[in-house]
N, C-alpha and C positions, 0 to 999 in steps of 0.2 A: 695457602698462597704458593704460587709457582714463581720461579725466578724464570725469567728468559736468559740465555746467555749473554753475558758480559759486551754491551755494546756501545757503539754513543748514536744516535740518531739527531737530523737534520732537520724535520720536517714530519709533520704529522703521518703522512704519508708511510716513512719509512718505519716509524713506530707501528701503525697495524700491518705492516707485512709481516711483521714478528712476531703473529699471530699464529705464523703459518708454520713453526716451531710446536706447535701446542695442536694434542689430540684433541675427537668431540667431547670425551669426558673432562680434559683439564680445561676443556674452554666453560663450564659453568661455575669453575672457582674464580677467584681473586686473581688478576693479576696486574702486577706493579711497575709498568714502566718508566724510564729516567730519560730526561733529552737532555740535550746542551742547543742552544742556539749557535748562531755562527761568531757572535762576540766572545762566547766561552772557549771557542777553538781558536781563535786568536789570540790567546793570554800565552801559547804555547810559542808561538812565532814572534823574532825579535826583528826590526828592520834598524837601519842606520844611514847616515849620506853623511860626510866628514865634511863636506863643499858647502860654503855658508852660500846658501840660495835666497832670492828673492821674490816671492809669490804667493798669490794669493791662498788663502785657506784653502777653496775651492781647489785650486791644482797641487797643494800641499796631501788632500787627502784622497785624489785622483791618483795621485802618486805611491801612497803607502796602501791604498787597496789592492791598484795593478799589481804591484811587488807582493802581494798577498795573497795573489789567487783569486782573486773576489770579484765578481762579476755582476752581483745584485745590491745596486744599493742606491740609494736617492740622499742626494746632497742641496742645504738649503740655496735656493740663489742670492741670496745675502752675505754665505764664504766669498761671493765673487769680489764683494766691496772691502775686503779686510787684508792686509797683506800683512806681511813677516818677513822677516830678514833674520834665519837662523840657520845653522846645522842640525841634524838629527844626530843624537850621541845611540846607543845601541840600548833599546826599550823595546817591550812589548808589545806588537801591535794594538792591540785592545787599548794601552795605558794611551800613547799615541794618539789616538782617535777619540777618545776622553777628553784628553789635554785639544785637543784642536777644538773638538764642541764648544771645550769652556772658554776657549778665546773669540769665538765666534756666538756666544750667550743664546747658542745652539743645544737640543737635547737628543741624544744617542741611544737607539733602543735598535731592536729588529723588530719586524712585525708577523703576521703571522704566514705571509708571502714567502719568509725567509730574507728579507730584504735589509740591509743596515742602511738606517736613516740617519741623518745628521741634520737636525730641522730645527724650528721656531713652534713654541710651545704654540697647541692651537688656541686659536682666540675666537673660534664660531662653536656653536653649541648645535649640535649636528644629532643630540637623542636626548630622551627625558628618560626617566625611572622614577616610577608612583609606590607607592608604600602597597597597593593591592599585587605588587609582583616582590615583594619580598617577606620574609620571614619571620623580619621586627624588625624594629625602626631603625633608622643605620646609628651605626656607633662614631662620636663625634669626638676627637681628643683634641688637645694641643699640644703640637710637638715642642721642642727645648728653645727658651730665648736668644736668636743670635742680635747682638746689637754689633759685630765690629767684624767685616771681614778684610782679611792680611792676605793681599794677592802678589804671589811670587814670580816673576817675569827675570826676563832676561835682556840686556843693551850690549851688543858688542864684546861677548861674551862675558858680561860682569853679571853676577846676580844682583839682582835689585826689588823692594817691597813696596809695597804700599795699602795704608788699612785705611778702609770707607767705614765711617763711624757714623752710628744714628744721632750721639752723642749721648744716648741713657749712658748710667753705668752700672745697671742690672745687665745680667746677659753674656752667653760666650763669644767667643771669639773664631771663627773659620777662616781656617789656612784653605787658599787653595794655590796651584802650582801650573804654567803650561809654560814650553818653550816658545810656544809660537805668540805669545804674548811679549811687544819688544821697545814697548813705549809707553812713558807715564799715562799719557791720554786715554790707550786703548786698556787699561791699568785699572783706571779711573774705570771707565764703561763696565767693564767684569767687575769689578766692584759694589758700582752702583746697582747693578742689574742683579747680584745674586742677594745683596741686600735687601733689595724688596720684594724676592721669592722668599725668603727665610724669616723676614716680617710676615707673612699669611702663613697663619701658623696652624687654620685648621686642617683638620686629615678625619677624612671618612672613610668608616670600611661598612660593609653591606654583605648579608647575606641574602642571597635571592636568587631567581627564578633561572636568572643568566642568556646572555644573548651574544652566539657565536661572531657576527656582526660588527660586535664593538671593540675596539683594539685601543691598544695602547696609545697615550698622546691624545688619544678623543678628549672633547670636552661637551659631557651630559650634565643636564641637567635635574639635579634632587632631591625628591620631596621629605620634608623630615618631618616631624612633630613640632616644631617651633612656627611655620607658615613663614620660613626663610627660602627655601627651595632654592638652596645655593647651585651655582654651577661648578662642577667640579671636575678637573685633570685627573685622567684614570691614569695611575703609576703602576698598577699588580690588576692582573685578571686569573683566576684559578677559575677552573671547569673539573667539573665533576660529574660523572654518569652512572647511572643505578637503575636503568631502564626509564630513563627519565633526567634532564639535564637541571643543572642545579650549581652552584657555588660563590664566590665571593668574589667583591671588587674593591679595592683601594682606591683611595686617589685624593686629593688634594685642591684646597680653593686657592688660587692663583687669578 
C-alpha cells in the first residue's frame, strides 16, 4: 500500500490528480485515499453576530455561508416561511447549519457536486434496486426506541424546552438543541416532525452492484425477500473499484 502525501481533497476530482504523485509501478498496488467534504471544513470555522436579528432561515443561512466562503449550496424554499429572532453566540459553522436544518425540519448533507443542501427529505421515489443486482438480500435492523423528544429553544434570550411524547413508556428520550428555534409552536413542529422520523425505525444496508447516479437524500425503491419492496432514504453510499464497481448503501424507511 502506498500512502499519498498528507492532504485533504474537495472533490473527486482532486483526489485522482493525486495520482499523479505515483509512478507506473506503484500505480498497480493499492492505494488509499481520504476526502473531507465541505461540511468537515467547516467544523474548523467559528462565525458569531452579537445583534439580535430578525429573519428568516433562508437569510439566516445566506448569511453564515457568505461569511464562510461558500459559494455552492441549495437552500430549501420552505427556510423562506420560518423566521427567528436570535443572536449567533460564537459556534462552529458546521454546528450552525445543523442547528438551522433542525429548525427548519430540513436535512443537511453535500452532494456529490460539492454542494451543501439544506432541503426536505425526498418524498418521490426517483430508482428501484432488484435483488438481481445485489449480493444477498439486504440486511433489515431496527434501530433504538425513541418515544419522547426534549427540544431546546431559546425566547428572549431565556432557554426554554419542551418534550413531544408518543406517550408509550418504553423508549428513549432525544435532546435536540437550535437557537434559531424561538417559539413554543415552532417547538411543537420540530418536535412532532423528528418524532415521527424516529418512530420508522427500519434501516437497510445492501451490498451491491452500485450506481454512481444515486446520491444521497434519494428515495429508491427495495426489493427484499419479504415481497415488501419498501421505499427507502439513502443516508451512506460507499463506492468501491476493483476493475469493476461495486459497494454498499444505507438508508432508511421514512
Amino acid at each position: 500500500i502506498t500512502k499519498i502525501p498528507s492532504q485533504h481533497f474537495r472533490t473527486t476530482e482532486e483526489m485522482l490528480e493525486a495520482f499523479d504523485f505515483l509512478d507506473e509501478e506503484t500505480k498497480n498496488l493499492i492505494v488509499t485515499l481520504k476526502a473531507k467534504d465541505s461540511l468537515s471544513f467547516l467544523e474548523e470555522l467559528t462565525y458569531s453576530n452579537s445583534t439580535v436579528q430578525l429573519k428568516s432561515l433562508k437569510e439566516f443561512a445566506i448569511e453564515i455561508l457568505n461569511c464562510a466562503g461558500i459559494t455552492k449550496y441549495v437552500l430549501d424554499d420552505s427556510l423562506n416561511n420560518i423566521t427567528s429572532n436570535t443572536s449567533i453566540p460564537v459556534t462552529s459553522v458546521k454546528e450552525l447549519l445543523k442547528q438551522l436544518a433542525l429548525a427548519g425540519n430540513c436535512v443537511i448533507f453535500v452532494d456529490k457536486s460539492d454542494r451543501i443542501k439544506i432541503i426536505k427529505l425526498n418524498n418521490v421515489v426517483s430508482n428501484n434496486m432488484t435483488l438481481a443486482n445485489m449480493y444477498d438480500v439486504p440486511s433489515i435492523s431496527l434501530d433504538e426506541i425513541i418515544n419522547r423528544v426534549k427540544v431546546n429553544y431559546v425566547v428572549d434570550g431565556t432557554s426554554m424546552n419542551l418534550t413531544v411524547s408518543s406517550g408509550e413508556l418504553e423508549g428513549k428520550e432525544k435532546d435536540v438543541s437550535s437557537i434559531f428555534i424561538n417559539t413554543e409552536e415552532q417547538a411543537r413542529a420540530v418536535g412532532e416532525y423528528l418524532l415521527n422520523l424516529y418512530q420508522s425505525r427500519r434501516k437497510y444496508k445492501i451490498d451491491w452492484r452500485q450506481d454512481l447516479e444515486i446520491d444521497i437524500n434519494e428515495k429508491i425503491n427495495i426489493e427484499d425477500d419479504f415481497n415488501e419492496n419498501n421505499d427507502v432514504t439513502i443516508t451512506k453510499q460507499e463506492f468501491k473499484y476493483a476493475g469493476y464497481l461495486s459497494g454498499s448503501t444505507e438508508g432508511r424507511v421514512v
